[in-house]
Steps between C-alpha positions, in 0.01 A plus 500: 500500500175252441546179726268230368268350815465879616261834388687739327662741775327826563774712369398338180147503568520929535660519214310321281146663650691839414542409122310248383057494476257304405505516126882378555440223723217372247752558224716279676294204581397488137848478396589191760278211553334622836161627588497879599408385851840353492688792423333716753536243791845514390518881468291559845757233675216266605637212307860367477700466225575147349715378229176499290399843573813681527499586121203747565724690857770532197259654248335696778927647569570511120161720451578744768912554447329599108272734647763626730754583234201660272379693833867632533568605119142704533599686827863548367364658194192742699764566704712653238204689354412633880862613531487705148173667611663653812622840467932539507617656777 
């Protein structure tokens, strides 16, 4: 959950570092109307989130549950292909 007068909680803060870079955060800062040193403050927990800023935590969340769900079709899918490559038993 994101509590406003508070960093975003670690838990949040590993899963973000695990799918979201660079080019995403900068993506995301043009879309909003904050600087790119205000999403990464925000992303590296060094700045709390406001009412004002709390839009850019939520496209930071939104950005990484899309990645997550692509990241998950493309494993389910190599998976299947692995599993018809190994030889029947």
């Amino acid at each position: 959950m994101i509590q406003l007068g508070t960093p975003i909680t670690q838990e949040l803060k590993s899963v973000l570092q695990r799918l979201l870079n660079t080019q995403d955060l900068i993506d995301i800062s043009a879309e909003v109307e904050f600087s790119y040193s205000t999403v990464r403050s925000l992303y590296y927990r060094t700045q709390s989130v406001t009412e004002e800023n709390q839009e850019v935590v939520y496209k930071m969340v939104n950005k990484a549950f899309s990645k997550a769900e692509e990241s998950i079709t493309y494993f389910e899918k190599a998976k299947q292909e692995l599993k018809i490559s190994l030889p029947k038993n």
